[in-house]
FIZATI-957671 format. One record per residue: residue number from 1; residue in one letter; y, z, x of N, C-alpha, C in turn. Coordinates in steps of 0.001 Angstrom, whole numbers, plus 500000, padded with zeros to 6 digits. Last residue first. Layout:
<recs>
<NUM, 'A', <Y, Z, X>, <Y, Z, X>, <Y, Z, X>>
...
</recs>
This chain:
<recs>
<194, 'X', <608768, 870609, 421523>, <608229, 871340, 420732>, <609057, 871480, 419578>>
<193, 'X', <609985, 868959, 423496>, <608525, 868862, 423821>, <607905, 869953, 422381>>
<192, 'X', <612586, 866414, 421819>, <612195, 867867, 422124>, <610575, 867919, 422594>>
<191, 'X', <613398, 863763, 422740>, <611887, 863950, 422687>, <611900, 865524, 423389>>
<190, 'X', <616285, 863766, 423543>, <615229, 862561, 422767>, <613795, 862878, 422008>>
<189, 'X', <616364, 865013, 425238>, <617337, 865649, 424257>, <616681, 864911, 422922>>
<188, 'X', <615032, 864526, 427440>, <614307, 865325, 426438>, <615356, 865720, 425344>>
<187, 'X', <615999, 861996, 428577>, <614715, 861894, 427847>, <614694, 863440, 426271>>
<186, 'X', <618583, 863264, 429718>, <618734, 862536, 428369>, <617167, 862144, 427792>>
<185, 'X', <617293, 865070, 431709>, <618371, 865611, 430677>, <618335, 864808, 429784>>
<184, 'X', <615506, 862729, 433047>, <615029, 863625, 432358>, <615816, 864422, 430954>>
<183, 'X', <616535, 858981, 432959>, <617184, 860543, 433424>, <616309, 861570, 432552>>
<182, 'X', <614644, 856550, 432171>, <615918, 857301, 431510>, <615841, 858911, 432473>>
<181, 'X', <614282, 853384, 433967>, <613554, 854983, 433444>, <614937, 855685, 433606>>
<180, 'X', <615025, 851165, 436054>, <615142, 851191, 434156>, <614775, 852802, 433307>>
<179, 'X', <615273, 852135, 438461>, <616308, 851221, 437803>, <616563, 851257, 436409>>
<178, 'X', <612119, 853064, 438904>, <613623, 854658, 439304>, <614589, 853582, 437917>>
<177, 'X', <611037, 850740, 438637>, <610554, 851930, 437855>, <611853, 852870, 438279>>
<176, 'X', <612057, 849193, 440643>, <612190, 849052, 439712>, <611866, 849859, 438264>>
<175, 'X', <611243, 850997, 443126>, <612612, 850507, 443138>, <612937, 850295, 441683>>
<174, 'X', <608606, 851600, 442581>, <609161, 852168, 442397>, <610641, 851861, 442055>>
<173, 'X', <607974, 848172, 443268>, <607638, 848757, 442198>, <607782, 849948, 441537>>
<172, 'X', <608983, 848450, 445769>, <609700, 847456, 445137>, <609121, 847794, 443917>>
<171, 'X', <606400, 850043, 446881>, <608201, 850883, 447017>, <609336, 849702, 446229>>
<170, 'X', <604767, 848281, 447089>, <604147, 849362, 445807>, <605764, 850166, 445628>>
<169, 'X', <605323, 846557, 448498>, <604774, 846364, 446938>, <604864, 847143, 446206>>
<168, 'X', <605479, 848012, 450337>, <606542, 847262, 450207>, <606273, 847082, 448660>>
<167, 'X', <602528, 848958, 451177>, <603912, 849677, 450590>, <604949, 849289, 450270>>
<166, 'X', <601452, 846512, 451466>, <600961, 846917, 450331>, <601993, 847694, 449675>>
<165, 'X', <602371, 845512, 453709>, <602855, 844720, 452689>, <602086, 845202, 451495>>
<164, 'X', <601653, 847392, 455881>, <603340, 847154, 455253>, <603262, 846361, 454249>>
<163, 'X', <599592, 850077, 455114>, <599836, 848772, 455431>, <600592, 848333, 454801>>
<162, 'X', <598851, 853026, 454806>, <599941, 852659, 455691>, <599847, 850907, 455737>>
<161, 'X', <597254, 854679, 452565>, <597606, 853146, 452865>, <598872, 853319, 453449>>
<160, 'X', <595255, 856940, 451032>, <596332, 856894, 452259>, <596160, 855666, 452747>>
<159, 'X', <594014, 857960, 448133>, <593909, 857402, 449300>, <594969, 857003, 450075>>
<158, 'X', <593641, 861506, 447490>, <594541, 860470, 447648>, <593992, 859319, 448758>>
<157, 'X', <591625, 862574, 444481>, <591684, 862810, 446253>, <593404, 861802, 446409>>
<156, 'X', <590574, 863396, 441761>, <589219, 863405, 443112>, <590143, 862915, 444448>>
<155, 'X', <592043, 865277, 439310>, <592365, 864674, 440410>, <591128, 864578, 441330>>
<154, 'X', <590746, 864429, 435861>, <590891, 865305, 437387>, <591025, 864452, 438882>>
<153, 'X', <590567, 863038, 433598>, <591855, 862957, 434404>, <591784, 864295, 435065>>
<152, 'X', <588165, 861516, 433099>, <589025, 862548, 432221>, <590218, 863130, 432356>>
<151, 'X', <587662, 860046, 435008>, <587743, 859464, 433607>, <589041, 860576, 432719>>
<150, 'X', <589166, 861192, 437835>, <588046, 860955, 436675>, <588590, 860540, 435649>>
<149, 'X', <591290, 859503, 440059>, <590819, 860545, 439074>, <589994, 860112, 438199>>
<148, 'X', <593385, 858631, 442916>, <592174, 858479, 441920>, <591379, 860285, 441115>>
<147, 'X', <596383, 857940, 444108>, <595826, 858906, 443668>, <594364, 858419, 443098>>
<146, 'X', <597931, 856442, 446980>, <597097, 855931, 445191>, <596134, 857543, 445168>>
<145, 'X', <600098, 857038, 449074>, <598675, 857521, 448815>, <598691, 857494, 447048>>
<144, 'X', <602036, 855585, 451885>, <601771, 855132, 450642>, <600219, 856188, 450153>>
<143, 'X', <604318, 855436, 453596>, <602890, 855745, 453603>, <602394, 856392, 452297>>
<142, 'X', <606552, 854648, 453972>, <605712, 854131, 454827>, <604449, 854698, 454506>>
<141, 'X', <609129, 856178, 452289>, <609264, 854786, 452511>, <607768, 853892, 453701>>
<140, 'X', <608582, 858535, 452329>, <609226, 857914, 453923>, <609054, 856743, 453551>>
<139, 'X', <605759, 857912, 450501>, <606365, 859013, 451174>, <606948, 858557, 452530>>
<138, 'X', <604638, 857686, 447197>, <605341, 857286, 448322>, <606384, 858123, 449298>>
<137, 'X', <601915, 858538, 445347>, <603203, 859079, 446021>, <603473, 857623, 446806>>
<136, 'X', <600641, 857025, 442245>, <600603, 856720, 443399>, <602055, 857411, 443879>>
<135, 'X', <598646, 855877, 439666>, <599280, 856596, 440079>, <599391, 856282, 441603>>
<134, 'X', <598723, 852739, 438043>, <598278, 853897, 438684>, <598996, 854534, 439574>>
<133, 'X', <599069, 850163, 437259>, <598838, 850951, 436039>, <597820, 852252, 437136>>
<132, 'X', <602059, 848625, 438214>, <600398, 848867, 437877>, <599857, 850446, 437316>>
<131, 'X', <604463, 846992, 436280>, <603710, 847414, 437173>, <602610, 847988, 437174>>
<130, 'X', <605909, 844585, 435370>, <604344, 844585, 435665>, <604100, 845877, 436556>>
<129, 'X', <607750, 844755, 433521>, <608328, 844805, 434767>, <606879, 844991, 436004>>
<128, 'X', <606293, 845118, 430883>, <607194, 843915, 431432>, <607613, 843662, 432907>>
<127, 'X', <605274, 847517, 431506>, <604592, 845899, 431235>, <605034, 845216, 431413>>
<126, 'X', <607102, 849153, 431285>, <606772, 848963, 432230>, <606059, 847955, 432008>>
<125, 'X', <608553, 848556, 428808>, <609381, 847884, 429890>, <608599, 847996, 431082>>
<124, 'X', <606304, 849833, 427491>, <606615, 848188, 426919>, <607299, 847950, 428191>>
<123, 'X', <606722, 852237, 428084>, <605068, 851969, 428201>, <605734, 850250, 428600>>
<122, 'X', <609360, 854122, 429025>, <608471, 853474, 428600>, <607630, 852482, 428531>>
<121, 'X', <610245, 856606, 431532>, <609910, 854664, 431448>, <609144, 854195, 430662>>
<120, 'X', <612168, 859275, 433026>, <611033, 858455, 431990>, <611172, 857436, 431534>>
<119, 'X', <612152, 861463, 435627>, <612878, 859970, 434717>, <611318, 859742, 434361>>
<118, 'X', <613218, 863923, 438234>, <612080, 863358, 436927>, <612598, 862442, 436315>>
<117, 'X', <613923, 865110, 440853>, <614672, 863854, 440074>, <612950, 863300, 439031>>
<116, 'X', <613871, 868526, 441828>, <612884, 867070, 441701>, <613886, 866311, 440703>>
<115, 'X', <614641, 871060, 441978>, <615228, 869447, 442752>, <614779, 868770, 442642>>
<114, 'X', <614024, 872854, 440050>, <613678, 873027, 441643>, <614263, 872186, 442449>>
<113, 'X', <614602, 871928, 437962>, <615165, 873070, 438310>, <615078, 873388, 440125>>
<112, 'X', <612915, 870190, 437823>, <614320, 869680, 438200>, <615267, 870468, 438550>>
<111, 'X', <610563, 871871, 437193>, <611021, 870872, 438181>, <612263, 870706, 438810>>
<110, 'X', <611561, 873159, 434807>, <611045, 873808, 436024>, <611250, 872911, 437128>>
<109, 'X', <611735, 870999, 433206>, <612831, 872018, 433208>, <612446, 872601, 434626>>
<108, 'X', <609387, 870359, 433440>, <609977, 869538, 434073>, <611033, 870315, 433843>>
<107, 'X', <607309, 871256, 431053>, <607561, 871941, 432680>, <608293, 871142, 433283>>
<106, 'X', <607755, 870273, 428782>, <608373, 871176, 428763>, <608421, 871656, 430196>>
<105, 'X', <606639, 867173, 429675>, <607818, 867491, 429332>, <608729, 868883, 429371>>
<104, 'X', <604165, 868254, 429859>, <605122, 868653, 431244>, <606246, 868051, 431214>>
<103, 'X', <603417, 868226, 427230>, <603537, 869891, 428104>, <604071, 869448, 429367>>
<102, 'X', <603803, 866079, 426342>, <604843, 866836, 425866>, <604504, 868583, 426719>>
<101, 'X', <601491, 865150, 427484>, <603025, 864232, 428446>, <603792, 865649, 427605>>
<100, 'X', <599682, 866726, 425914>, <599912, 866749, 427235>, <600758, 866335, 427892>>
<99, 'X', <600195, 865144, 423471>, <600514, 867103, 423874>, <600367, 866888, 425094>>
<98, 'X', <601608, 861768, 424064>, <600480, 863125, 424145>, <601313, 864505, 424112>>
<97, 'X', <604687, 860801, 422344>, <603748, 861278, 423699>, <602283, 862189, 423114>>
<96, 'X', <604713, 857300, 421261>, <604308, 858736, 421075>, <604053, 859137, 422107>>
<95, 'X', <605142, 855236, 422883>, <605912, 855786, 421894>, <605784, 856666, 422338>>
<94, 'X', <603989, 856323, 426506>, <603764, 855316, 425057>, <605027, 856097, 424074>>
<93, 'X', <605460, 856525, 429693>, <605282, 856976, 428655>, <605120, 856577, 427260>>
<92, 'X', <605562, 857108, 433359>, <605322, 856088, 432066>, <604900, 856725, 430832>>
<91, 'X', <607351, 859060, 435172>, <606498, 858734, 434277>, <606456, 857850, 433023>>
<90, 'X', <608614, 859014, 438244>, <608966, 858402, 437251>, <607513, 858755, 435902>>
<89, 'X', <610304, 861271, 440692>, <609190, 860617, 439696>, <609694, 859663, 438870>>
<88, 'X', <611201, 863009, 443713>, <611407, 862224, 442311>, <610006, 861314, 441935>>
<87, 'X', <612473, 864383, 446420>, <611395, 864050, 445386>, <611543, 863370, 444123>>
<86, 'X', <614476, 864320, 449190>, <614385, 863661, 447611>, <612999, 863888, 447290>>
<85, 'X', <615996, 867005, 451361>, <615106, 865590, 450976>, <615133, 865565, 449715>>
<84, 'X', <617684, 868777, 452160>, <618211, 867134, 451820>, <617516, 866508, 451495>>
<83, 'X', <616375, 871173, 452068>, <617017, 870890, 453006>, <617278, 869059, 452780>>
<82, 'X', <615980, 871629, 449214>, <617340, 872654, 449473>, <617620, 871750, 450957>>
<81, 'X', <613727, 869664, 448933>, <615227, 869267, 448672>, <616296, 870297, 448913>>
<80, 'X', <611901, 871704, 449967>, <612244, 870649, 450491>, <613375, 869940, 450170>>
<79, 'X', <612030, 874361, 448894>, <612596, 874145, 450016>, <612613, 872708, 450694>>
<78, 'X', <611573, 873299, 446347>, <612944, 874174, 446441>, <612852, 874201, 447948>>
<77, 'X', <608824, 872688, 446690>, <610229, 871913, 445871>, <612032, 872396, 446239>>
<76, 'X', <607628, 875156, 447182>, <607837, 874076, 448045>, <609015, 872868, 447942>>
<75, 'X', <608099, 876267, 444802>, <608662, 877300, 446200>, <609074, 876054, 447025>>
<74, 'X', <606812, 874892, 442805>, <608040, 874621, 442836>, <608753, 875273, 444142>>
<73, 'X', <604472, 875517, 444198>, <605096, 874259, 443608>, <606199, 874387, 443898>>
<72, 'X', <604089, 877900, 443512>, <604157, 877419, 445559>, <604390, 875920, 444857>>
<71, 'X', <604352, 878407, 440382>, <605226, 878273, 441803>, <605104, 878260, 443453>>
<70, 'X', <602003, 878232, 438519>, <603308, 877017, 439452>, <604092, 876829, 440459>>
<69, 'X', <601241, 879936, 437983>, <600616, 878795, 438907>, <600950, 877954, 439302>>
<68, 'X', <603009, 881274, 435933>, <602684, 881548, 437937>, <602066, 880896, 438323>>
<67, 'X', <604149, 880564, 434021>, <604230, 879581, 434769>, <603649, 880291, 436176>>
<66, 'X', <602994, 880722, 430696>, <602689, 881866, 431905>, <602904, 880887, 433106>>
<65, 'X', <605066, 880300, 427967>, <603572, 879594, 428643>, <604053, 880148, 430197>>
<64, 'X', <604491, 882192, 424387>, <604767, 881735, 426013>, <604096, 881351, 427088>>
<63, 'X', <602995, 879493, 421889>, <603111, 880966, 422781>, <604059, 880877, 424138>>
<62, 'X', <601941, 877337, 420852>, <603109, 877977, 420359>, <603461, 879389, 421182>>
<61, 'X', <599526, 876281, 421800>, <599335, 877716, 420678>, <600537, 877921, 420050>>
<60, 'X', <600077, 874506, 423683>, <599382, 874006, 422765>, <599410, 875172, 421288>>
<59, 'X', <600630, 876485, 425654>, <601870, 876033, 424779>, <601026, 875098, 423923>>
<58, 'X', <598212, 877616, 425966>, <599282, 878705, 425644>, <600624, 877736, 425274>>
<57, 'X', <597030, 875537, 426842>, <596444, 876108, 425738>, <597775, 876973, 425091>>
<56, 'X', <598323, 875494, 429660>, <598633, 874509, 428517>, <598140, 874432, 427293>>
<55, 'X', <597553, 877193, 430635>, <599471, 877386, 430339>, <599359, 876128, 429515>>
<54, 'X', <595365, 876757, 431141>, <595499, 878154, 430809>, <596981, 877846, 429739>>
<53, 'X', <595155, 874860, 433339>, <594700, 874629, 431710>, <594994, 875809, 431026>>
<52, 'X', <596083, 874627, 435424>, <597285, 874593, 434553>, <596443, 874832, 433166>>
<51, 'X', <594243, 874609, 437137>, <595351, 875478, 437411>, <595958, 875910, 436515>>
<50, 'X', <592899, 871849, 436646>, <592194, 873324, 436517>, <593335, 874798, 435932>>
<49, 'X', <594027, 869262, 435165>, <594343, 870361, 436303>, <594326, 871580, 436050>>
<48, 'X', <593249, 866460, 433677>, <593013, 867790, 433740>, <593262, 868714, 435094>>
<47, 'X', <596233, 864521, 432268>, <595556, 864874, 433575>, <594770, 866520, 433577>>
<46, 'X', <597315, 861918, 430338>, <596681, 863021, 430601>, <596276, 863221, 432189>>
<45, 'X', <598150, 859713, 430285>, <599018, 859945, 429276>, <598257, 861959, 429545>>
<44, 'X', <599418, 858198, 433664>, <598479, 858551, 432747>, <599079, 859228, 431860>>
<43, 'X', <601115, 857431, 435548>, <600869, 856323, 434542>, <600352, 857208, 433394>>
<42, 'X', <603836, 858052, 437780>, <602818, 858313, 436844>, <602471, 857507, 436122>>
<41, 'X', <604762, 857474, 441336>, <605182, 856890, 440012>, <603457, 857406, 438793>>
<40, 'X', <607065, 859133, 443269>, <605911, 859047, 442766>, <605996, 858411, 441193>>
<39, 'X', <608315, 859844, 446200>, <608502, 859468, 445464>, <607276, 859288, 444459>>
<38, 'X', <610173, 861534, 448710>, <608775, 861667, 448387>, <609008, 861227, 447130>>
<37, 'X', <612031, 861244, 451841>, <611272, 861058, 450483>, <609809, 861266, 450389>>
<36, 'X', <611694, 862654, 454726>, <613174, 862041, 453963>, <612812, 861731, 452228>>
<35, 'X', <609719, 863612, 455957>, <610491, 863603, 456329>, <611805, 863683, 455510>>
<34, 'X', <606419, 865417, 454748>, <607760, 863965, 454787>, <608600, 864339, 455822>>
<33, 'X', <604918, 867926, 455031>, <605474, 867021, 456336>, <606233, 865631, 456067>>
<32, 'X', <605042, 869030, 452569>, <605199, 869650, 453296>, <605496, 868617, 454380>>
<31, 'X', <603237, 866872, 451524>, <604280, 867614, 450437>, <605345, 868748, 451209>>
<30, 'X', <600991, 866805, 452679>, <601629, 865617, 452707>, <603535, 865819, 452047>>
<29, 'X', <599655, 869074, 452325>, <600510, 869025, 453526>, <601499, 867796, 454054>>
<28, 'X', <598080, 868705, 450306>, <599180, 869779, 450585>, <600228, 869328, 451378>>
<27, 'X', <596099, 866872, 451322>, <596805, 866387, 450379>, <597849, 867400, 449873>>
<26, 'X', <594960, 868639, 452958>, <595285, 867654, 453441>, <596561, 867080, 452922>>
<25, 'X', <594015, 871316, 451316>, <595131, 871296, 452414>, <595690, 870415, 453136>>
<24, 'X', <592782, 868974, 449104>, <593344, 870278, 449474>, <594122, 870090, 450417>>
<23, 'X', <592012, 865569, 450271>, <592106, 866496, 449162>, <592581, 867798, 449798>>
<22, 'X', <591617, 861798, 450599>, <592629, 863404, 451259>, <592337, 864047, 450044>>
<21, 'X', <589129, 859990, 451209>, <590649, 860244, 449809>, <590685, 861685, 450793>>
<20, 'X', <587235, 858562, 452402>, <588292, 858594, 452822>, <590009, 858852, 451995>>
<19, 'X', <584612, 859172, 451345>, <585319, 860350, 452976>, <586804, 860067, 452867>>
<18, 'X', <584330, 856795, 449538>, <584995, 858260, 448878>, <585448, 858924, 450025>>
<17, 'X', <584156, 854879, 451736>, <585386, 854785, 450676>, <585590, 856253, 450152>>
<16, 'X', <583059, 855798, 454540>, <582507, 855353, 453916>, <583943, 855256, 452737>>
<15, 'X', <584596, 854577, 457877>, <584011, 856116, 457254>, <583665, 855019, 455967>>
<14, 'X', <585668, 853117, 459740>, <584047, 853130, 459447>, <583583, 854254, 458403>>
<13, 'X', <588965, 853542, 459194>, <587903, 851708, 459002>, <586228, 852077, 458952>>
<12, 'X', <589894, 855811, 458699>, <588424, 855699, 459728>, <588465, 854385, 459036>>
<11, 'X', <593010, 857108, 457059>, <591646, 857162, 457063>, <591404, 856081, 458187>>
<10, 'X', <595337, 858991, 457809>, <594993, 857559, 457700>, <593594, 857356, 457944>>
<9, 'X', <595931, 861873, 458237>, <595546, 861079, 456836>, <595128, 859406, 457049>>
<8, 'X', <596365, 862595, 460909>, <595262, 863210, 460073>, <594711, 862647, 458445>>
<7, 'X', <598407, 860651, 461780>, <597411, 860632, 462058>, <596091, 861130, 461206>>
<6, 'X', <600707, 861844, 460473>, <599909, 860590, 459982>, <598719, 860569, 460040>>
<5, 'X', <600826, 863712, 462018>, <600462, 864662, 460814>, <599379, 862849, 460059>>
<4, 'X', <601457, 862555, 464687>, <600390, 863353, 464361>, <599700, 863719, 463371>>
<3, 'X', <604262, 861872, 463721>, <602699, 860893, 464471>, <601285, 861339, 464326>>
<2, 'X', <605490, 863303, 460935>, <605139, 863413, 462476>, <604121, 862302, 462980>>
<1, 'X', <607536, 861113, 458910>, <606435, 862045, 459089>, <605998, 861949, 460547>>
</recs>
């Protein structure tokens, strides 16, 4: 990532803790200026996102589910891996999924469609393999942003950690989350979303 673009996310040592989560066009643009990866590990079994609540009533109903709010998503997806870069995930997942893990079960067709590398890790091996129990991109292997969200699961921002022995921690905790989490194609042959 540019020197510059860093620049705009690494939070102020004096600013106060909430000033310092990235949101909107900040936390856009992180998705837009990698370089080489963009990696991300999920924990939650829910997330409310304004955007999506529409399309997720509509597959909660059995109906067709209206993806236009998706795509500067996926637009962006598609042009970042069309030019060589990696996105990928991992999501942690209990037995059972939520309707909600099972609605972006069904949008991950979309994803991967786009180039994203999705994989799924159940709940037990991630315990075992300790990892923590929050969300968080990794991007370039150097700059690390923990997501925080309400109780209820709306996104309130990213915090942005460039310090090497936190990202090391946290990219050896992907390393091992990518190692054991099953390939999307074989998750969902497992776990139709409907």
């Amino acid at each position: 990532m540019p020197r510059e673009l860093l620049e705009r996310f690494v939070p102020r040592k004096s600013a106060p803790a909430v000033s310092e989560l990235v949101t909107g066009a900040a936390f856009d643009a992180l998705f837009s200026g990698f370089a080489h990866t963009a990696r991300r590990l999920e924990t939650r079994t829910h997330y409310d996102i304004e955007n999506e609540r529409e399309s997720f009533d509509q597959f909660l109903n059995g109906e067709a589910v209206d993806l236009g709010w998706f795509a500067p998503w996926l637009d962006t997806m598609r042009t970042q891996t069309g030019a060589g870069k990696t996105v990928a995930r991992v999501r942690v997942v209990p037995p059972e999924l939520t309707d909600y893990l099972r609605y972006e079960l069904h949008l991950a067709e979309s994803n991967t469609t786009a180039g994203e590398d999705i994989r799924y890790l159940d709940r037990a091996t991630a315990n075992d393999l300790c990892l923590p129990d929050r969300d968080f991109w990794l991007f370039d292997s150097h700059i690390l942003a923990v997501l925080h969200f309400t109780d209820a699961g709306q996104l309130l921002g990213a915090e942005i950690i460039t310090d090497p022995a936190i990202v090391v921690e946290h990219a050896r905790w992907l390393d091992a989350a990518f190692h054991h989490a099953q390939p999307y194609r074989e998750f969902v042959q497992e776990h139709p979303p409907r």
